[in-house]
C-alpha positions as a printed NumPy array, in Angstrom:
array([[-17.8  ,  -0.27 ,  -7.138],
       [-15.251,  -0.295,  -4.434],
       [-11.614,  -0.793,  -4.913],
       [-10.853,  -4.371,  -4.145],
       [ -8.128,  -5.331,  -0.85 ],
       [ -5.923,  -6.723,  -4.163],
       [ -5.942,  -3.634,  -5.666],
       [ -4.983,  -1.319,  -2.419],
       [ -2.452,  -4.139,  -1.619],
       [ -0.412,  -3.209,  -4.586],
       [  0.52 ,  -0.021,  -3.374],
       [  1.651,  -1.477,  -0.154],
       [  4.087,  -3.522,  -1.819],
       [  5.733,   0.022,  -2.769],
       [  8.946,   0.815,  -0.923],
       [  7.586,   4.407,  -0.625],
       [ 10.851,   5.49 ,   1.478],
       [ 12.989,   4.139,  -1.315],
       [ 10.732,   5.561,  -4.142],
       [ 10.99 ,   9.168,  -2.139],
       [ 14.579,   8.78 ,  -1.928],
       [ 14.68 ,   7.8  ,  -5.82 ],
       [ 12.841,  10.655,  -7.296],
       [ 13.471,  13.643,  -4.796],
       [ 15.317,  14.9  ,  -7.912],
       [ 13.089,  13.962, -10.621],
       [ 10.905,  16.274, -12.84 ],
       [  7.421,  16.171, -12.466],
       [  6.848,  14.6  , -15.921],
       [  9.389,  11.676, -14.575],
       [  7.683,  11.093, -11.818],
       [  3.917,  10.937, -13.437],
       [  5.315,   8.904, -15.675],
       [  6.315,   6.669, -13.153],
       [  3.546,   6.481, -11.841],
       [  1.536,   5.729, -15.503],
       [  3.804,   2.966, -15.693],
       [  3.383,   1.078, -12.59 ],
       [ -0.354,   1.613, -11.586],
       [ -1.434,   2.563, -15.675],
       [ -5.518,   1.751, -15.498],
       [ -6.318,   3.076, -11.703],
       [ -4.338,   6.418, -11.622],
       [ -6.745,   9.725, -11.459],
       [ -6.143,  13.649, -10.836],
       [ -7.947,  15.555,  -8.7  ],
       [ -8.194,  18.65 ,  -9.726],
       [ -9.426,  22.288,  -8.953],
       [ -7.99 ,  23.85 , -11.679],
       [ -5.809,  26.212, -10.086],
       [ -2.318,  27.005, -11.831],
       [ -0.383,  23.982,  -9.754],
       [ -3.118,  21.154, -11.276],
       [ -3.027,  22.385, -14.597],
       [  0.596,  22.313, -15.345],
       [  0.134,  18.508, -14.372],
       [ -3.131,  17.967, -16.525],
       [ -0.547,  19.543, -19.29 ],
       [  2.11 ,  17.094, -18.542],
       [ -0.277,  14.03 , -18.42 ],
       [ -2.198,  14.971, -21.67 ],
       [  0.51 ,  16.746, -23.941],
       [  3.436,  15.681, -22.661],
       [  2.948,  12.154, -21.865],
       [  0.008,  11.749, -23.897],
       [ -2.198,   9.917, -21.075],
       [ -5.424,  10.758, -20.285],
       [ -5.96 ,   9.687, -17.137],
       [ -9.46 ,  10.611, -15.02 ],
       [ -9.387,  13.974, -14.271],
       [-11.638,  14.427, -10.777],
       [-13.565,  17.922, -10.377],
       [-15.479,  18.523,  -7.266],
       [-18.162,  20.774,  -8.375],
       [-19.066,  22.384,  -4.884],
       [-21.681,  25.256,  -6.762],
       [-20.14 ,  28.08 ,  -5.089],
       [-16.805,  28.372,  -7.673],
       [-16.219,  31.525,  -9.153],
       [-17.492,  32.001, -12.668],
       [-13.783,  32.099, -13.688],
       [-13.15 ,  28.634, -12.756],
       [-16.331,  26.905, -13.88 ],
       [-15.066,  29.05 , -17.632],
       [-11.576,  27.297, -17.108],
       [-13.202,  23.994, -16.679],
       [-15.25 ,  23.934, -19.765],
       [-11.944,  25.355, -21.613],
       [ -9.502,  22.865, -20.55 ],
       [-12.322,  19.936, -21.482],
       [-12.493,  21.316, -25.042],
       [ -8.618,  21.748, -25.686],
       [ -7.514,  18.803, -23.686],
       [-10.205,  16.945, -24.152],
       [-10.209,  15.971, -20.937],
       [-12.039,  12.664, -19.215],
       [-13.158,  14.884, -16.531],
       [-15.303,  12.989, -14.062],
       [-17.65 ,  15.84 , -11.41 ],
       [-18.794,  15.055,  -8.299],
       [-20.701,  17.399,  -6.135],
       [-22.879,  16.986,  -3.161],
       [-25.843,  14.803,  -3.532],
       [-29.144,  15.857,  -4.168],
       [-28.496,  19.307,  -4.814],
       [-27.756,  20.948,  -7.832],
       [-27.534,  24.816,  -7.318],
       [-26.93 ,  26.968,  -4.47 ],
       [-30.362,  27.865,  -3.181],
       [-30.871,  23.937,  -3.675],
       [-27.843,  23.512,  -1.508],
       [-29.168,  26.71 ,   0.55 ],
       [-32.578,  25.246,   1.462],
       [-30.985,  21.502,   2.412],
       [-28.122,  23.323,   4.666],
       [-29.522,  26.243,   5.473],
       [-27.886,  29.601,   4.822],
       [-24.013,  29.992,   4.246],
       [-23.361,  26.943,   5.925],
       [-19.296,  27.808,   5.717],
       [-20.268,  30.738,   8.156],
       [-21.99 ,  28.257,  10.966],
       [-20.016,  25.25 ,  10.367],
       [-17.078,  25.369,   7.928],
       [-16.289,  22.074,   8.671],
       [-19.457,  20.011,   7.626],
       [-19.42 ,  22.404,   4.295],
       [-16.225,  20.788,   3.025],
       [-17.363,  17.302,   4.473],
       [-20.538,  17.532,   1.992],
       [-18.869,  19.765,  -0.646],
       [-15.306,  17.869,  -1.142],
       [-14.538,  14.952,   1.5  ],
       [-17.798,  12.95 ,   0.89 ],
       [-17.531,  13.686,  -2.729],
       [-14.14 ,  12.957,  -3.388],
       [-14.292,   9.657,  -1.89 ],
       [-17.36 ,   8.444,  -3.597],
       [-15.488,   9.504,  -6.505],
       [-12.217,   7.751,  -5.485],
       [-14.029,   4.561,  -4.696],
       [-16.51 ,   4.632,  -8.219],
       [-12.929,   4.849, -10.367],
       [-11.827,   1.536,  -8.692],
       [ -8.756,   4.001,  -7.856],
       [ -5.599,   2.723,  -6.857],
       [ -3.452,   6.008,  -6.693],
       [ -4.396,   9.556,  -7.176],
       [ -2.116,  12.741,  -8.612],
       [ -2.501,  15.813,  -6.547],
       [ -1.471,  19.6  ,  -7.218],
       [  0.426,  20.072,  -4.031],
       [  3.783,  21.92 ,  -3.459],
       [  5.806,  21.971,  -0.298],
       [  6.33 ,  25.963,  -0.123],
       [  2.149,  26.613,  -0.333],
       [  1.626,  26.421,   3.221],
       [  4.07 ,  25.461,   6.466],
       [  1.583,  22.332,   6.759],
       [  2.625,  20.829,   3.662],
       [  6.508,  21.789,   4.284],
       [  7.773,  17.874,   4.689],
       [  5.444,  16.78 ,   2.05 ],
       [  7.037,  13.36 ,   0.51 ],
       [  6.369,  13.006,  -3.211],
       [  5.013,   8.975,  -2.791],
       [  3.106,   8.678,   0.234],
       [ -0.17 ,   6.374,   1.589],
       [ -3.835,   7.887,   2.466],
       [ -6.23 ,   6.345,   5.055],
       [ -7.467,   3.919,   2.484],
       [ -4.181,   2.807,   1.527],
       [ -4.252,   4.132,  -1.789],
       [ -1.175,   5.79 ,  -3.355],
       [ -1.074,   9.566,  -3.371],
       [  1.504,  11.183,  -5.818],
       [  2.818,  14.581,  -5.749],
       [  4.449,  15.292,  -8.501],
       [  5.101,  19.18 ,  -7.861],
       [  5.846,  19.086,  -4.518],
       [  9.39 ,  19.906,  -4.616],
       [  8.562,  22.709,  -7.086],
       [  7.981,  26.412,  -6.12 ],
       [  5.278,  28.664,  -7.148],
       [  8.057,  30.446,  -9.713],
       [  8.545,  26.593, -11.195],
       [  5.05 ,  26.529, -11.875],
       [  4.768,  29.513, -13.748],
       [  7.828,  29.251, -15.724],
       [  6.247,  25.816, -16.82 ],
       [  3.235,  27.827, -18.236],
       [  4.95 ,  30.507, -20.134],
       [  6.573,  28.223, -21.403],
       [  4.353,  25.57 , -22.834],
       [  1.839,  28.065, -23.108],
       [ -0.519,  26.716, -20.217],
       [ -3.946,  27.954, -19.844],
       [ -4.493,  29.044, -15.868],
       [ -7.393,  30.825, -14.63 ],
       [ -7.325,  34.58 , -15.128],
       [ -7.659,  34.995, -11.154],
       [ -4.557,  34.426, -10.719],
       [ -3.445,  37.686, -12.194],
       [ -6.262,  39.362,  -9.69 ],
       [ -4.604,  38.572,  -6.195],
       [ -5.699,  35.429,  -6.141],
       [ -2.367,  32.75 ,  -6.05 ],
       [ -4.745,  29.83 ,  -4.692],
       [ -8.709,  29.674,  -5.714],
       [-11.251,  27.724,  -3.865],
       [-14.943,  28.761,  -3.363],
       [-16.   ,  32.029,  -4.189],
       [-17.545,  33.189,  -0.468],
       [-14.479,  31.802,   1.336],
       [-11.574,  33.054,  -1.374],
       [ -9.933,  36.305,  -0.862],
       [ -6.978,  38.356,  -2.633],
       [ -3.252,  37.761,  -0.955],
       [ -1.797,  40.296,   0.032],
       [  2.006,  41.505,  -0.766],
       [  4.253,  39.048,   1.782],
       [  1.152,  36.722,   2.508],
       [  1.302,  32.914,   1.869],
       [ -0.07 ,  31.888,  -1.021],
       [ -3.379,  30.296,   0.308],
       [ -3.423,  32.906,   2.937],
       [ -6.644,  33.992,   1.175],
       [ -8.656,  30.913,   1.659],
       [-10.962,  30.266,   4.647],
       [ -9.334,  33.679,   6.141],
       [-10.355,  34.21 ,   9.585],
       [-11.21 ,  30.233,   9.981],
       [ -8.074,  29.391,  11.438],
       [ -8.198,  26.881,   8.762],
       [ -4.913,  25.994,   6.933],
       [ -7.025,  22.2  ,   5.276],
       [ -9.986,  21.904,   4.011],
       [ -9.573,  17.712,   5.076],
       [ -9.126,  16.044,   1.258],
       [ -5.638,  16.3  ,   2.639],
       [ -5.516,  15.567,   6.182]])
């Protein structure tokens, strides 16, 4: 099912400069639940389950007591930690967790015999096209979504520096960012003190976690996803862009 031209056209009616203005100053919990009231059966979260997207699964199902779709790209090359964390926050959230993953394959020497070998090495750019862009948008289009809830903050990355908290994608669908005037300490003080579960990488050197080949430790006065796609020249892996 694809989202109908009424349903995109409701976000366009949005005065996205005024909302911006409006809730520069809000809390993240004001602002998702915003965003539950005005658009309350086509709002999703994507999700990789680093510390960012789980203080907002937290806020939408504890806080605000909305379960909204919860979108997990399952690329089969996460750590082992993370695919743990996933199964953990579906049992204690309960979560309506919706995977999508690259068609036709269902394991990494699946994947391995379609692509060939470490296809991130040859071409890191068609890996996240079939691992995350392709997915994600299938996924986006089979909720009939009409705005989608990221995990992004303005101080992970000088790309994401000006990041407004209401803004459009290419499909005219509303993303929010309810964190992104939040720093990385924010985050963490959130999870101390509601007692957030995170995954244990993140006490390893790992501040950001993608896929396992391409994720390395940060080092002491790196930026936070300095460790992913290192050496790539990379700062996107194009959900975003």
């Amino acid at each position: 099912m694809t989202v109908s031209t009424a349903s995109r056209n409701q976000t366009t009616t949005f005065d996205l400069e005024k909302l911006n203005q409006e809730f520069e100053t809000a809390t993240p919990k004001e602002i998702l639940a915003w965003s539950i009231e005005n658009i309350p059966t086509a709002l999703v979260q994507t999700s990789a389950f680093n510390v960012d997207d789980m203080v907002i699964t937290h806020i939408l199902y504890s806080e605000l007591k909305h379960p909204v779709p919860v979108i997990f790209l399952d690329t089969l090359y996460h750590f082992g930690e993370t695919l743990e964390l996933v199964a953990k926050a579906k049992q204690i959230y309960n979560l309506d967790l919706k995977t999508y993953k690259t068609p036709d394959v269902d394991t990494r020497e699946a994947f391995t015999a379609k692509y060939g070998e470490a296809l991130w090495e040859k071409d890191i750019t068609q890996f996240h096209h079939v691992t995350k862009i392709e997915p994600l948008l299938r996924g986006l289009d089979e909720l009939n979504t009409v705005a989608w809830i990221t995990g992004r903050r303005r101080d992970q990355a000088v790309t994401r520096a000006n990041m407004p908290i209401f803004e459009l994608d290419t499909q005219d669908r509303l993303k929010v960012n309810p964190i992104a005037a939040w720093t990385r300490k924010d985050s963490w003080l959130y999870v101390a003190e509601h007692g957030v579960i995170y995954n244990p990488l993140h006490d390893q050197g790992y501040p950001s976690i993608g896929d396992e080949p391409i994720t390395t430790r940060v080092g002491e006065g790196e930026d936070e996803r300095a460790g992913r796609w290192r050496g790539t020249g990379k700062t996107e892996c194009g959900i975003h862009i």
